[in-house]
C-alpha positions as CSV (number, residue, x, y, z in Angstrom):
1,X,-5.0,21.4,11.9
2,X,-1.7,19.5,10.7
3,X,-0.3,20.8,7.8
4,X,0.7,17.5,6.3
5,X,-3.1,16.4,6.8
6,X,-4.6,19.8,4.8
7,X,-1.2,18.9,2.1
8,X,-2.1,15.7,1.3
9,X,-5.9,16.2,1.0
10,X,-5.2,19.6,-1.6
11,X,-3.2,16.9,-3.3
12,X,-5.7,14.4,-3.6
13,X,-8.8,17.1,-4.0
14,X,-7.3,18.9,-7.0
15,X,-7.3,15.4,-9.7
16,X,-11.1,15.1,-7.7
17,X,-12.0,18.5,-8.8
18,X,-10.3,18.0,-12.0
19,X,-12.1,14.8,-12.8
20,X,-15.4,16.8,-12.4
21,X,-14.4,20.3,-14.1
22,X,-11.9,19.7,-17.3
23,X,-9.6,21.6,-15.9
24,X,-5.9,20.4,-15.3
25,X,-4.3,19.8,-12.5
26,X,-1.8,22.8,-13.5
27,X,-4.6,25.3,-14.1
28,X,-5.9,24.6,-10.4
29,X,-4.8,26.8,-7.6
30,X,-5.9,26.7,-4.0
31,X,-7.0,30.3,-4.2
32,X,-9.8,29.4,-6.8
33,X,-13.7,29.8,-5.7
34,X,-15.5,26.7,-6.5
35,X,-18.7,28.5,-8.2
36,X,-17.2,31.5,-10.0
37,X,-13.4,30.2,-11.0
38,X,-13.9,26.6,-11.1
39,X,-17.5,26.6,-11.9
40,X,-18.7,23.6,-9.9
41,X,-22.1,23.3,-10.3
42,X,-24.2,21.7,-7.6
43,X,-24.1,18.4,-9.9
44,X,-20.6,18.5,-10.2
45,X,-20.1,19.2,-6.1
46,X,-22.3,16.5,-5.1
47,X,-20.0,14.0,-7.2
48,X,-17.1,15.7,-5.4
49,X,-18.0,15.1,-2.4
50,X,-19.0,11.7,-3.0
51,X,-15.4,11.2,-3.8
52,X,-14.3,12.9,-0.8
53,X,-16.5,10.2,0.9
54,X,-15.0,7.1,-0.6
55,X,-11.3,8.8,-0.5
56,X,-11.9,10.1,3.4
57,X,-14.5,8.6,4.8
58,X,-16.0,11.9,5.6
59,X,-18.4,14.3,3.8
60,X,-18.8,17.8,4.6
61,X,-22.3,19.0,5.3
62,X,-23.9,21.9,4.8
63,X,-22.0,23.9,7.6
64,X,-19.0,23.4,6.3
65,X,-20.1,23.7,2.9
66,X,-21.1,27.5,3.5
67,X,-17.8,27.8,4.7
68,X,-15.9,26.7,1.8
69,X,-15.9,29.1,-0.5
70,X,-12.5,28.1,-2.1
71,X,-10.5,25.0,-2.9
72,X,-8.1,25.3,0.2
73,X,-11.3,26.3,2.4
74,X,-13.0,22.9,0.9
75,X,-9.6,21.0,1.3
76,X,-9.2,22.7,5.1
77,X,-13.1,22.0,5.8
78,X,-12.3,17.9,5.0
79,X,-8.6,18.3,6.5
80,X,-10.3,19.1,10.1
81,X,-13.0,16.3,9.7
82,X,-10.1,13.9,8.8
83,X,-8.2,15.4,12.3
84,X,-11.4,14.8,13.9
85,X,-11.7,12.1,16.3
């Protein structure tokens, strides 16, 4: 995966999750799990990725959903559909 591709979409993800959680953009680290630390809901993910959609132009599906278990996993799961022909 290019680093500059997973860079940019942390970047962009973290006002996304922060739009959808309260938290601010400082109090967001790539390290965080999605449930327990940043306590995305399945309401709240659905809108996420909706965003991801209109920002991308990919969503991740279920498969790469169970792999996500923490912001840079989510942000590497849409970085490698974005690299994807």
């Amino acid at each position: 995966m290019n680093s500059t591709i997973f860079s940019n979409t942390l970047e962009t993800l973290v006002p996304i999750i922060c739009e959808h959680t309260g938290f601010r953009p400082e109090e967001v680290l790539p390290s965080m799990r999605l449930h327990e630390d940043l306590c995305i809901d399945s309401l709240a993910l659905h809108a996420i990725l909706m965003d991801a959609e209109e920002a991308w132009g990919v969503m991740p599906g279920i498969e790469q959903m169970g792999r996500a278990g923490t912001l840079a996993e989510l942000a590497g799961e849409i970085a490698g559909m974005r690299c994807s022909p």
